[in-house]
N, C-alpha and C positions, 0 to 999 in steps of 0.2 A: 813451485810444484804444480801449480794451477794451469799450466800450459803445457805440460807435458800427458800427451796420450794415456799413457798410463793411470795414470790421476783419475781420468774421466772415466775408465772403464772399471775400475777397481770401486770408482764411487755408484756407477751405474747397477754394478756386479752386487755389494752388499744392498744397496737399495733396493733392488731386485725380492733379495729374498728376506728383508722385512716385510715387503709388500705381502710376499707368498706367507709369511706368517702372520701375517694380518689378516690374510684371504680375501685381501684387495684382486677385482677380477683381474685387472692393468697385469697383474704380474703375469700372466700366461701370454701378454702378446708383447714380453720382451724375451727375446732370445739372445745368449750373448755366446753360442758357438762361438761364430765367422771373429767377434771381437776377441775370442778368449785367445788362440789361434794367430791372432794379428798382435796379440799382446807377448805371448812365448816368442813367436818367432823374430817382431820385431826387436825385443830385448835381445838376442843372440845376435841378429844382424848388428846392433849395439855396442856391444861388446867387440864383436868382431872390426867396429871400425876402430871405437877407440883402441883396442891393442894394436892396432895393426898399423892404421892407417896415420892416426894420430899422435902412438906409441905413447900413449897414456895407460898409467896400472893403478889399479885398487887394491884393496888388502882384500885378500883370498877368503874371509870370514864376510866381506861387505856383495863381492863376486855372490860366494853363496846365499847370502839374505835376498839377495834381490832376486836370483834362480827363484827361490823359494816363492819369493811373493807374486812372480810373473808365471810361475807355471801354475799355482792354488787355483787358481778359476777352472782353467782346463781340467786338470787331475781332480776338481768337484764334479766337472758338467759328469764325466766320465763315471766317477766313480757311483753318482746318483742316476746313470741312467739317461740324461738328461743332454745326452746326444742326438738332437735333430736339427731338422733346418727350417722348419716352419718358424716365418717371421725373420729367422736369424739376419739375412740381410735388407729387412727392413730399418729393424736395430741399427743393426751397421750404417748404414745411407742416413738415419734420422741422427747419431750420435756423430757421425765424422760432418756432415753438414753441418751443426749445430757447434762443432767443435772448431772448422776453418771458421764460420762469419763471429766467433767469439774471439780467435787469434786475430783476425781484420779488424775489428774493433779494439785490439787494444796495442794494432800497430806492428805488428811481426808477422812471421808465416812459419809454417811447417819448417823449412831446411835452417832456419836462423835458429829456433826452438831447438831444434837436436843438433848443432854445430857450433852453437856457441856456449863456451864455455864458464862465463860468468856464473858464480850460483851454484857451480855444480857440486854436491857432496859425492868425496871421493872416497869413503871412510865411513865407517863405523864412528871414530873416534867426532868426525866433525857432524855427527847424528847427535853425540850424547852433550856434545859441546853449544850447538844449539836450544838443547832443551836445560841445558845447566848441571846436568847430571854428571 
């Protein structure tokens, strides 16, 4: 899960706002529009290859858990207000750099990360199977 985009921004996105509830200054010069944005719509582009492309399916309960968790950044920035761009592509440019030379380092790249399919949980069922539940 550590190499998948998502990961980063969703870790980036709660750390974000403990900082802002700590009232660490850091948290006003991270913006995570431009990410939140590249997180929804990459998930859809996602979706659309594995059904399509790949003609891979998931269980319609796992489809909507993941909507859910890929669109909660956006549908917060929004609902708090918290729609600007100041910064927002600095974030961006600081977390996708920092994101490729950590895939370099451990030997892969962006198109192997989202095409291959080793690892991949298709299910709900291989969610609760990992944690023994």
């Amino acid at each position: 899960m550590d190499e998948y985009f998502t990961s980063w921004i969703l870790t980036l996105f709660i750390l974000k706002y403990i900082l802002q509830y700590l009232n660490f200054d850091i948290s006003n010069y991270i913006n995570l529009y431009y990410l939140s944005v590249i997180l929804l719509y990459g998930y859809i582009i996602f979706i659309i290859i594995d059904m399509n492309i790949k003609d891979k399916e998931h269980n319609i309960h796992f489809y909507i858990l993941n909507g859910v968790i890929h669109a909660l950044p956006l549908m917060i920035l929004c609902l708090s207000g918290g729609i600007r761009t100041k910064y927002a592509f600095e974030t961006f440019f600081a977390l996708s750099i920092t994101y490729v030379i950590y895939l370099t380092c451990k030997g892969t790249d962006i198109v192997t990360v989202y095409t291959d399919d080793r690892g991949r949980i298709r299910g709900i069922d291989e969610i609760m199977g990992k944690f023994n539940i």
